[in-house]
C-alpha positions as a Markdown table, in Angstrom:
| # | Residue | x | y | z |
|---|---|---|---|---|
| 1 | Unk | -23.3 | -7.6 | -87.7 |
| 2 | Unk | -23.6 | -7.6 | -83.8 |
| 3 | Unk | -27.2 | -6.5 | -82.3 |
| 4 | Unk | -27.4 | -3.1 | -80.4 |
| 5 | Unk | -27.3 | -2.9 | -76.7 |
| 6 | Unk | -30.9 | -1.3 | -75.7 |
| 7 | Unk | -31.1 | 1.1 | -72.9 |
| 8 | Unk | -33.7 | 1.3 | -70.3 |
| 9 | Unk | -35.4 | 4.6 | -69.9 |
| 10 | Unk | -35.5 | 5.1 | -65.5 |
| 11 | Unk | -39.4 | 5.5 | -65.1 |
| 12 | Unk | -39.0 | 8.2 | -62.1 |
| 13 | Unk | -37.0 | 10.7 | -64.3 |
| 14 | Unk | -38.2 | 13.9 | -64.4 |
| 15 | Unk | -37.2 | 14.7 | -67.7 |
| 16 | Unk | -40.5 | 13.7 | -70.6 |
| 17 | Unk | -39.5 | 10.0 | -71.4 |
| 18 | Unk | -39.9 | 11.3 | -75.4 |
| 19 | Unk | -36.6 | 13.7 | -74.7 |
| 20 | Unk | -34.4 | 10.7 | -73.0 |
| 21 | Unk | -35.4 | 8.4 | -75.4 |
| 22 | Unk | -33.6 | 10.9 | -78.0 |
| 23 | Unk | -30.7 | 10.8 | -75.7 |
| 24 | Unk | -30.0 | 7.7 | -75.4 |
| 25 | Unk | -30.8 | 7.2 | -79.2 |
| 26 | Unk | -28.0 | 10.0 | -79.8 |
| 27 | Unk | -25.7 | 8.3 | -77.5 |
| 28 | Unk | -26.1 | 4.5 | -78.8 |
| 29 | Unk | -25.2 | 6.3 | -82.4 |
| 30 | Unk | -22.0 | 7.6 | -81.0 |
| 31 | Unk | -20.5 | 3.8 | -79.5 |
| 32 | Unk | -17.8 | 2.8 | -81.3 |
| 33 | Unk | -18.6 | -0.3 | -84.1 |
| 34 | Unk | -15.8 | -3.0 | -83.1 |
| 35 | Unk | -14.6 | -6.1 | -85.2 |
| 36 | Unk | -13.8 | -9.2 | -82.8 |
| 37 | Unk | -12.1 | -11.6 | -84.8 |
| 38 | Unk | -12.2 | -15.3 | -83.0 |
| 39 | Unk | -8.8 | -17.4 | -84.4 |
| 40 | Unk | -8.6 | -20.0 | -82.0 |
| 41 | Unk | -6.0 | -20.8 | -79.4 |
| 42 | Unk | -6.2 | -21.5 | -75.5 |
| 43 | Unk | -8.8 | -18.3 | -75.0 |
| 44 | Unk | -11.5 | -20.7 | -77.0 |
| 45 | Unk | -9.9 | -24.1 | -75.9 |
| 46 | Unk | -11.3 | -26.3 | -72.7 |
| 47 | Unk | -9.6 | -28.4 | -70.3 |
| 48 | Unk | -11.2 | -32.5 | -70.1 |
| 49 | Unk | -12.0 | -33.5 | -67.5 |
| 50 | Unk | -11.0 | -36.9 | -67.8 |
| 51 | Unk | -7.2 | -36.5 | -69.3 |
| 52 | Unk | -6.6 | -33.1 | -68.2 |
| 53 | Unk | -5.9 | -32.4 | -72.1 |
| 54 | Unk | -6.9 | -28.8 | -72.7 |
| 55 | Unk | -8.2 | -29.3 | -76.6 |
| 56 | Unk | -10.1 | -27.2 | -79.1 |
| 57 | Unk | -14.4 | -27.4 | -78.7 |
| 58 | Unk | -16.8 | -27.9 | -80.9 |
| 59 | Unk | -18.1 | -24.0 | -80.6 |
| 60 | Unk | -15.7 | -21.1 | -80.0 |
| 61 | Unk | -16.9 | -20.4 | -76.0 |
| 62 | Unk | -15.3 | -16.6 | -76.7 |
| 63 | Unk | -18.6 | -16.7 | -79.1 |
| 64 | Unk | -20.9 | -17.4 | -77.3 |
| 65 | Unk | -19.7 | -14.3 | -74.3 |
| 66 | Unk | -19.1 | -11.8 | -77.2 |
| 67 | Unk | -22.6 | -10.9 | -76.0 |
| 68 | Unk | -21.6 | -9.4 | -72.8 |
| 69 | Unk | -20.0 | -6.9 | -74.6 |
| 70 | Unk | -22.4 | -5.0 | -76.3 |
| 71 | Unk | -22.7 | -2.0 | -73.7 |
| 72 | Unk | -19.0 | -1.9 | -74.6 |
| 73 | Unk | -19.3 | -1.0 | -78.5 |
| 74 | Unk | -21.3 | -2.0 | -81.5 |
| 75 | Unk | -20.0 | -5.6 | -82.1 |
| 76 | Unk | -19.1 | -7.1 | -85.8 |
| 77 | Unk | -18.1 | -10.9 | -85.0 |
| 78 | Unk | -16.0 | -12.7 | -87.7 |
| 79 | Unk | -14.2 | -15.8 | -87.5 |
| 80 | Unk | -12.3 | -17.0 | -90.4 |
| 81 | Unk | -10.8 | -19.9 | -89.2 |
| 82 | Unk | -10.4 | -22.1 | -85.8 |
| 83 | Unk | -6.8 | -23.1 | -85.1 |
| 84 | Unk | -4.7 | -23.6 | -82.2 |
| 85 | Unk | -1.9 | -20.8 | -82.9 |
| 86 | Unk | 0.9 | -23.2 | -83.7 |
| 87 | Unk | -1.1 | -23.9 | -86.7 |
| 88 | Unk | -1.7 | -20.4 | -88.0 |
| 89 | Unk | 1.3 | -19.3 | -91.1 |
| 90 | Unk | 1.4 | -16.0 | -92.7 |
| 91 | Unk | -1.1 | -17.2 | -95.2 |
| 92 | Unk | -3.5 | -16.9 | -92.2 |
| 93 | Unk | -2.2 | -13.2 | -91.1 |
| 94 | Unk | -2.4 | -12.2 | -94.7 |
| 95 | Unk | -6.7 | -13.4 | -94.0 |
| 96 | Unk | -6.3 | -11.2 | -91.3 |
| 97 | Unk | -5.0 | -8.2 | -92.7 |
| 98 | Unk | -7.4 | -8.7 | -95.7 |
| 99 | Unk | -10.5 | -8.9 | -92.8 |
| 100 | Unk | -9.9 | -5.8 | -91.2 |
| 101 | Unk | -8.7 | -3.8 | -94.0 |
| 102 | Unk | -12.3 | -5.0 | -95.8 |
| 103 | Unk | -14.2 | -3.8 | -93.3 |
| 104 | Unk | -12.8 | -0.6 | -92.3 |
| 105 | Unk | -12.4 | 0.4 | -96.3 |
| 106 | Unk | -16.6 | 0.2 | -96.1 |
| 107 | Unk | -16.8 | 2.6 | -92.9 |
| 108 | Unk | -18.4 | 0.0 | -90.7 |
| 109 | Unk | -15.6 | -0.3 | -88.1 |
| 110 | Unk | -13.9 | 1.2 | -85.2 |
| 111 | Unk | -11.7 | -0.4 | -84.1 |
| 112 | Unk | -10.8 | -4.2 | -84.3 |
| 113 | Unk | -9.7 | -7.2 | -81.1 |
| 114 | Unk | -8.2 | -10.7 | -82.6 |
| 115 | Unk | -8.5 | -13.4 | -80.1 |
| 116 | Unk | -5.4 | -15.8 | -80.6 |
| 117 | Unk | -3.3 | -18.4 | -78.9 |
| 118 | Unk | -0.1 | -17.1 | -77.6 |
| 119 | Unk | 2.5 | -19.6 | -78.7 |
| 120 | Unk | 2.8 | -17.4 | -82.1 |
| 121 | Unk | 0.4 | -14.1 | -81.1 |
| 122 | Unk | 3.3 | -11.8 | -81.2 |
| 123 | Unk | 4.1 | -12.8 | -84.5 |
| 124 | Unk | 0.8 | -12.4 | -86.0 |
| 125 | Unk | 0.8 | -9.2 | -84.3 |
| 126 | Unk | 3.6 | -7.9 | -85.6 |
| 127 | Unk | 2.8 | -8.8 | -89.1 |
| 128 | Unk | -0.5 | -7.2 | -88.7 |
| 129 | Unk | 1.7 | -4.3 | -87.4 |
| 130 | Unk | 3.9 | -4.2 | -90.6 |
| 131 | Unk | 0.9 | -4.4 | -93.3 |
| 132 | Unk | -2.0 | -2.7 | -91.5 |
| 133 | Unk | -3.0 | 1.0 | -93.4 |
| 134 | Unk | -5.8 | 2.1 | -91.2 |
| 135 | Unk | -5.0 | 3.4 | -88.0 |
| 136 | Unk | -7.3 | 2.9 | -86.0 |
| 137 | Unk | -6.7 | 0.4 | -83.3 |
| 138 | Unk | -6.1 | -3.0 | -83.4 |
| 139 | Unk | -5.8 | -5.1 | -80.5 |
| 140 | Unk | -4.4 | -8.5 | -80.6 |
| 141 | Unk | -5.2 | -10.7 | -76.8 |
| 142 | Unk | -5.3 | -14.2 | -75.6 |
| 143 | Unk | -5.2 | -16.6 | -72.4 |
| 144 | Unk | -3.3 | -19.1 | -70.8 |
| 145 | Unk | -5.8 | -20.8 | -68.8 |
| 146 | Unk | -8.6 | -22.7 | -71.3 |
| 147 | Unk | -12.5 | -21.4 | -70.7 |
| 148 | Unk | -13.3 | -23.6 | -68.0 |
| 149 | Unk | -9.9 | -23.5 | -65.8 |
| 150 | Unk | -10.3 | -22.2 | -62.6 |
| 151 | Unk | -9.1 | -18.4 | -63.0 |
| 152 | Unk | -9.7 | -18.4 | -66.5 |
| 153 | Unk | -8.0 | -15.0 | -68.2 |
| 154 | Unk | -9.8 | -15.1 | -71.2 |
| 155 | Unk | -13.2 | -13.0 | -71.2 |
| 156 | Unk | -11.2 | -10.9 | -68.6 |
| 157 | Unk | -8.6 | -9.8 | -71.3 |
| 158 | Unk | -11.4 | -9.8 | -74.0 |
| 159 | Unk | -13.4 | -7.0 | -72.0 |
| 160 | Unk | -10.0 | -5.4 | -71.5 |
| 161 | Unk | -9.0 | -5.1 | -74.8 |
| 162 | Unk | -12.0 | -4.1 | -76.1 |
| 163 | Unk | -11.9 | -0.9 | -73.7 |
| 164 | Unk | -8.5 | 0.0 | -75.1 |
| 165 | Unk | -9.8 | -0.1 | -78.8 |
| 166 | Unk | -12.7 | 2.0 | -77.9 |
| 167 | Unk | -10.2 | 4.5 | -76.5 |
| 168 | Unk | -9.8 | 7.5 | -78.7 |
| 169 | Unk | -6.3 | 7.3 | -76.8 |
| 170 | Unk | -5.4 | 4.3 | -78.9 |
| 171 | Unk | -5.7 | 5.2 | -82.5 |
| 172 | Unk | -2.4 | 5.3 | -84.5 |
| 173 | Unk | -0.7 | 3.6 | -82.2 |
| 174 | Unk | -0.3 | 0.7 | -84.4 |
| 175 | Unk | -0.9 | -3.0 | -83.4 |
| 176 | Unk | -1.1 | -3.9 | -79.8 |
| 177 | Unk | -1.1 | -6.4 | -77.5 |
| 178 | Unk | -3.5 | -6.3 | -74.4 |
| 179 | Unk | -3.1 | -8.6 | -71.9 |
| 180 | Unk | -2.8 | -9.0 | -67.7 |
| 181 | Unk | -4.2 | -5.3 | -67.8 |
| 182 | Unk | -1.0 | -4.7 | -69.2 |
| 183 | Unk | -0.6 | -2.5 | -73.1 |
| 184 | Unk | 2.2 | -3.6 | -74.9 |
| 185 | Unk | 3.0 | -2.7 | -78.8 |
| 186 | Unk | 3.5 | -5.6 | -81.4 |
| 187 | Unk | 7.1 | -4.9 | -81.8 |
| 188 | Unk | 8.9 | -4.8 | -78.6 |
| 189 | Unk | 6.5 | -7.3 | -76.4 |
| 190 | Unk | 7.1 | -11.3 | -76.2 |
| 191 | Unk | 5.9 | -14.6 | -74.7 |
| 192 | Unk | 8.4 | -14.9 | -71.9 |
| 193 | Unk | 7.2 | -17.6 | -70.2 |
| 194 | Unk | 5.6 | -21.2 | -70.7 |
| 195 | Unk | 2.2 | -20.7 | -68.9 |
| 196 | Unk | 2.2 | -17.7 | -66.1 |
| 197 | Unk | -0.8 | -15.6 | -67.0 |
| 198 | Unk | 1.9 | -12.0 | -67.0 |
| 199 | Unk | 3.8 | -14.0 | -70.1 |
| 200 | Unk | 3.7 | -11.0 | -72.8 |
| 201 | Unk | 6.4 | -8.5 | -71.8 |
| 202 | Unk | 8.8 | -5.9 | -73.4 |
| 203 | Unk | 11.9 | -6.7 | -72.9 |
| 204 | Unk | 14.2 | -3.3 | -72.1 |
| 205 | Unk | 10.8 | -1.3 | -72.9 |
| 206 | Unk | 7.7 | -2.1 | -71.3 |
| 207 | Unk | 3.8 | -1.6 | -71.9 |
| 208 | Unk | 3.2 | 1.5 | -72.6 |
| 209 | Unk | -0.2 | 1.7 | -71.0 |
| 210 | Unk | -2.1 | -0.5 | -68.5 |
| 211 | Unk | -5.8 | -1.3 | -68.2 |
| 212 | Unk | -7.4 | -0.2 | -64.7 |
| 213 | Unk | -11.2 | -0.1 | -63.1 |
| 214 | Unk | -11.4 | 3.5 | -64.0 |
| 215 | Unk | -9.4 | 3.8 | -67.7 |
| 216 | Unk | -7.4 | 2.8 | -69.8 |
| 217 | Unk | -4.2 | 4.5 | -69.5 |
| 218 | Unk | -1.4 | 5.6 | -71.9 |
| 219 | Unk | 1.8 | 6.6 | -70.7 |
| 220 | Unk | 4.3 | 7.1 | -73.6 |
| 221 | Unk | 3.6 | 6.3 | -77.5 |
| 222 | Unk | 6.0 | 4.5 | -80.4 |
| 223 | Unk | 7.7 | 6.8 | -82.4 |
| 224 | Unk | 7.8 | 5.5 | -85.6 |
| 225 | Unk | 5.0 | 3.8 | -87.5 |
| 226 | Unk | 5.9 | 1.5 | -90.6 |
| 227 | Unk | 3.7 | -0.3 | -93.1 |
| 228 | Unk | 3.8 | -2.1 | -96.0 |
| 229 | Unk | 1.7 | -3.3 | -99.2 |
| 230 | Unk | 1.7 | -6.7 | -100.3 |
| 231 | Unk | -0.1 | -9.7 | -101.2 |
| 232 | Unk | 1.7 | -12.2 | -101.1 |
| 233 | Unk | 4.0 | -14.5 | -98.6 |
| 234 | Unk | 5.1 | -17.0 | -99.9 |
| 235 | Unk | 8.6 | -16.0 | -99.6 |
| 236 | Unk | 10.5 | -18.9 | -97.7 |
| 237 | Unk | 12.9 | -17.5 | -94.9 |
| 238 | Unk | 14.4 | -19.5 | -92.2 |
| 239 | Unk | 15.6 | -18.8 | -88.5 |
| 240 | Unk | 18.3 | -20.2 | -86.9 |
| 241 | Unk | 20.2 | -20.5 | -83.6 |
| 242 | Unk | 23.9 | -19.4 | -83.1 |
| 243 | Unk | 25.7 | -21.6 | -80.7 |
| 244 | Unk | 28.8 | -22.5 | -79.5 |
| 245 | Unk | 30.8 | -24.5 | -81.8 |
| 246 | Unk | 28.8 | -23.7 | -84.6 |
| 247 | Unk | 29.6 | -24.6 | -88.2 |
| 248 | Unk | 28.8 | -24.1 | -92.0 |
| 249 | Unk | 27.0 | -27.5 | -92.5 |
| 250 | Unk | 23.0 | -26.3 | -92.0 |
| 251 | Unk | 23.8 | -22.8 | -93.5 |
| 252 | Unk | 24.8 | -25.0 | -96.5 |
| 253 | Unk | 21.9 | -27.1 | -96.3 |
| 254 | Unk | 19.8 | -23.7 | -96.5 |
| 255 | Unk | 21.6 | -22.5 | -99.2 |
| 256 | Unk | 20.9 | -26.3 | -101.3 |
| 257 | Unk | 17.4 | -25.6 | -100.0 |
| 258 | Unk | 17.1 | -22.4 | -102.0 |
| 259 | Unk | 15.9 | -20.4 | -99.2 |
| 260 | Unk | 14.8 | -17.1 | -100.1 |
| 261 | Unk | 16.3 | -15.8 | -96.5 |
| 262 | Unk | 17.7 | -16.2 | -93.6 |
| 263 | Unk | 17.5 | -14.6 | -89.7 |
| 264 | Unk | 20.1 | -15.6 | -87.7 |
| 265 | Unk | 19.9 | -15.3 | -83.5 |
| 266 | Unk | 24.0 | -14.5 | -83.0 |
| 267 | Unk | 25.6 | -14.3 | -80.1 |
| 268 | Unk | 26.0 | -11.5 | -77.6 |
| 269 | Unk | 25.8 | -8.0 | -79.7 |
| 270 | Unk | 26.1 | -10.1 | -83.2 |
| 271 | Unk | 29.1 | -12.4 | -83.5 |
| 272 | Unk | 29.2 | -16.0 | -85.0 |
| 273 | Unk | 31.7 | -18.8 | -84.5 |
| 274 | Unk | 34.7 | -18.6 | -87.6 |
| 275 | Unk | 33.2 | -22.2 | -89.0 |
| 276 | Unk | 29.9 | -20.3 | -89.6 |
| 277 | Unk | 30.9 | -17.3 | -91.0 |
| 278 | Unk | 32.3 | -19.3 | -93.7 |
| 279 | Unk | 28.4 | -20.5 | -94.5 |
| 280 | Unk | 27.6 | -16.6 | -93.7 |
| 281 | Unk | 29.6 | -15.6 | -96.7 |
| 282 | Unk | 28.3 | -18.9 | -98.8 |
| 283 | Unk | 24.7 | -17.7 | -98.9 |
| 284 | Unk | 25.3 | -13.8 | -98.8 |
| 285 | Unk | 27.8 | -14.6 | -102.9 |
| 286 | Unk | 24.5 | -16.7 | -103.3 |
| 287 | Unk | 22.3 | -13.8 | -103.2 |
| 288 | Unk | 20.3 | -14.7 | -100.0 |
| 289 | Unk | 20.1 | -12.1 | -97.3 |
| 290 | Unk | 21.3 | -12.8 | -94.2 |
| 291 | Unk | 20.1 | -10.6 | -91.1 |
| 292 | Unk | 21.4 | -10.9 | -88.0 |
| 293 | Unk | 19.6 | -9.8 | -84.8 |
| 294 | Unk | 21.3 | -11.2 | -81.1 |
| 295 | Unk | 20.1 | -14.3 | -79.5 |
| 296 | Unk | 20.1 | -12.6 | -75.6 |
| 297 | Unk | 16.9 | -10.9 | -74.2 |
| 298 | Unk | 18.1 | -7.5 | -74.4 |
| 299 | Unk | 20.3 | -5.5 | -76.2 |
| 300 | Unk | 20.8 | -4.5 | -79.8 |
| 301 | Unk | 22.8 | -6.8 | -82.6 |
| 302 | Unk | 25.4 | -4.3 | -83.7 |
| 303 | Unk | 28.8 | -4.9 | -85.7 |
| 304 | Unk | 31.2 | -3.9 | -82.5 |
| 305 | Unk | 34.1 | -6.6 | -82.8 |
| 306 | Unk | 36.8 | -7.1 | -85.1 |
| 307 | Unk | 37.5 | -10.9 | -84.6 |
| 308 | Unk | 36.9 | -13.6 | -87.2 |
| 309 | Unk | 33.6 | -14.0 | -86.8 |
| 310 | Unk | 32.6 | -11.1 | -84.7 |
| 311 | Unk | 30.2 | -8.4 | -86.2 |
| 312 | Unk | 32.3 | -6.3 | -88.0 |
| 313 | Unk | 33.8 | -8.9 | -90.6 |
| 314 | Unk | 30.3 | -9.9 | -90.8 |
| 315 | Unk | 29.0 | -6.8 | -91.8 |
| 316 | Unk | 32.0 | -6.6 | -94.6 |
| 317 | Unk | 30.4 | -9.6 | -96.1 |
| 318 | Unk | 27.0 | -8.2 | -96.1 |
| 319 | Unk | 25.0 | -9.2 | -93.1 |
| 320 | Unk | 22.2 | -6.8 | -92.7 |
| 321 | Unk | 21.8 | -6.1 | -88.7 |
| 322 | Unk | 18.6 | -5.6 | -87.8 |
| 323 | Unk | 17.3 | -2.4 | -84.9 |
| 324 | Unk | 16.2 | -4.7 | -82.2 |
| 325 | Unk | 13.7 | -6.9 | -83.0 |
| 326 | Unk | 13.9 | -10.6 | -81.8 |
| 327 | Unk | 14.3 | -13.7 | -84.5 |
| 328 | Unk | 10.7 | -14.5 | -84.5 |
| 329 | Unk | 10.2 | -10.9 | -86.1 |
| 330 | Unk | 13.1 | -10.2 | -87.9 |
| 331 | Unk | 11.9 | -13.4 | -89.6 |
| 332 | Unk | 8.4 | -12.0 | -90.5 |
| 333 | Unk | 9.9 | -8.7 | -91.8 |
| 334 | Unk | 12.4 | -10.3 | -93.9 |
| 335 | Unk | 9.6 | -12.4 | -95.9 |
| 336 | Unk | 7.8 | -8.9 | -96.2 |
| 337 | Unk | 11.0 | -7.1 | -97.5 |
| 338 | Unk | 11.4 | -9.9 | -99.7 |
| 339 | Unk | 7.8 | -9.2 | -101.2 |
| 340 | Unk | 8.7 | -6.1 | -101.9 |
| 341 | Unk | 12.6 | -5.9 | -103.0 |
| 342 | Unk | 15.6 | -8.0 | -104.0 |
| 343 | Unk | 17.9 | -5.3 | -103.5 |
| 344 | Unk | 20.3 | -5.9 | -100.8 |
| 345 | Unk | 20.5 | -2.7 | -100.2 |
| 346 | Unk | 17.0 | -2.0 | -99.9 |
| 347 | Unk | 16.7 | -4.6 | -97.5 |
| 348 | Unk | 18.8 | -3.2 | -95.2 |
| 349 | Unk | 17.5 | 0.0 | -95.2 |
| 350 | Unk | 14.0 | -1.7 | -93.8 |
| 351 | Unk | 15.3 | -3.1 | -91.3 |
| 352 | Unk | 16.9 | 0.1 | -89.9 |
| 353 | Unk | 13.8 | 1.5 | -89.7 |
């Protein structure tokens, strides 16, 4: 468990030093006790001099400045495991969800900030999002410059996401992502670009609060909260990518493979090329669900035309359209579904949620 910050007592207060020292006792009691979970990823990562490879150290340097938090909140350090994000499965969201869950069940936490690398952080995110209980906040953050790059972002977004989970402002308002100064929740925001340090957006929606000197600030709140109990992912679902001429050979593949499930990115509002339908309708009479969400950046998959191979044969054969959520997600939700239900029907009904 992290050490207390100790306040100094001002020597020319007027007030009898025994009376502020009962103060400031009262007010170190009332700081908020705050898990930072260290993962890995570009945040903990430095650049070599000599190739100009940025590679993971020895120590976690986010470690090592956790101490300049303490006047922040009560600090609980854990790190469960050191991997550049690319590396980190389910298994290791499911270590996650397990952490936090321990520690809040035994009172000792506030609040809780992963540090993670940002080629997959929505995704953990948005698992964490799905199979989280306790709502207080969690905050999931990153950078895109290593810890010695000139203008590194990572302590910055560190201190900044540990002020949003101190924020009474911020409790059940499920997972969230804090970076740039910017609030964004673990559904709606993704990595849009390759390296600029304003890369996590929300597509259509936004942050819904921002980081500033003075506060943190909330300006609207999600509506719906879900969350589910498992303990186990080792459903196996695949994504894949519509394009044009498209045919049935890899959805036949999958269904040799046995796949459990499959998330397909369609075009435009949910429409497949005829040759693929035909493997659409293959692995739906093989009893593996088949959601569709829509390859483009905005917008809603929805079963609109009445072509072969546009949305609305597909959703007579059984595709279940999902409410919005890019393939990355849909992905992650259908392996949870799958944990909990076979039912096709049951299925679907998540993923209108």
């Amino acid at each position: 468990m992290g050490k207390r910050q100790r306040y100094r007592i001002p020597m020319n207060s007027s007030l009898p030093q025994h009376f502020l020292q009962i103060i400031l006792e009262a007010i170190e009691m009332t700081k908020k006790k705050i898990l930072i979970i260290h993962t890995g990823g570009t945040i903990s990562m430095s650049e070599d001099a000599s190739t100009g490879a940025v590679v993971p150290t020895e120590k976690n340097p986010m470690t090592d400045k956790t101490n300049e938090l303490f006047e922040l909140a009560d600090i609980i350090v854990e790190e469960p495991f050191h991997l550049p994000s690319p590396h980190i499965t389910p298994v290791e969201m499911l270590v996650l969800r397990d952490l936090i869950d321990k520690h809040y069940q035994t009172g000792k936490i506030d609040g809780a900030v992963i540090t993670h690398g940002t080629d997959t952080l929505e995704e953990t995110a948005y698992f964490l999002d799905l199979t989280l209980q306790a709502p207080i906040p969690v905050i999931v953050t990153g950078a895109m410059r290593s810890s010695n790059e000139i203008g590194s972002d990572g302590l910055y977004n560190l201190i900044a996401s540990l002020r949003v989970a101190v924020s009474s402002e911020a409790m059940n308002k499920g997972v969230l992502v804090v970076l740039n100064d910017e609030i964004h929740t673990a559904e709606n925001c993704t990595k849009t670009h390759t390296s600029n340090v304003s890369t996590f957006q929300s597509p259509q929606y936004g942050p819904i609060g921002i980081v500033t000197k003075r506060g943190v600030l909330f300006h609207h709140s999600p509506l719906t909260k879900e969350s589910y109990q498992i303990s186990d992912v080792s459903k196996k679902v695949v994504l894949v990518k519509a394009h044009a001429g498209m045919d049935s050979s890899l959805l036949m593949a999958i269904k040799d493979l046995q796949m459990d499930g499959v998330v397909i990115e369609a075009l435009g509002q949910g429409n497949l090329p005829p040759a693929a339908a035909v493997g659409v309708q293959s692995l739906i009479e093989a009893n593996i669900p088949v959601v569709l969400v829509s390859r483009c950046f905005n917008g809603i998959a929805q079963d609109v035309y009445g072509y072969e191979g546009g949305g609305k044969q597909l959703k007579e054969l059984g595709v279940i359209f999902s409410n919005g959520l890019n393939g990355q997600k849909a992905r992650l939700k259908l392996l949870i579904a799958l944990t909990l239900t076979d039912e096709m029907e049951h299925i679907e009904r998540l993923f209108q949620v």
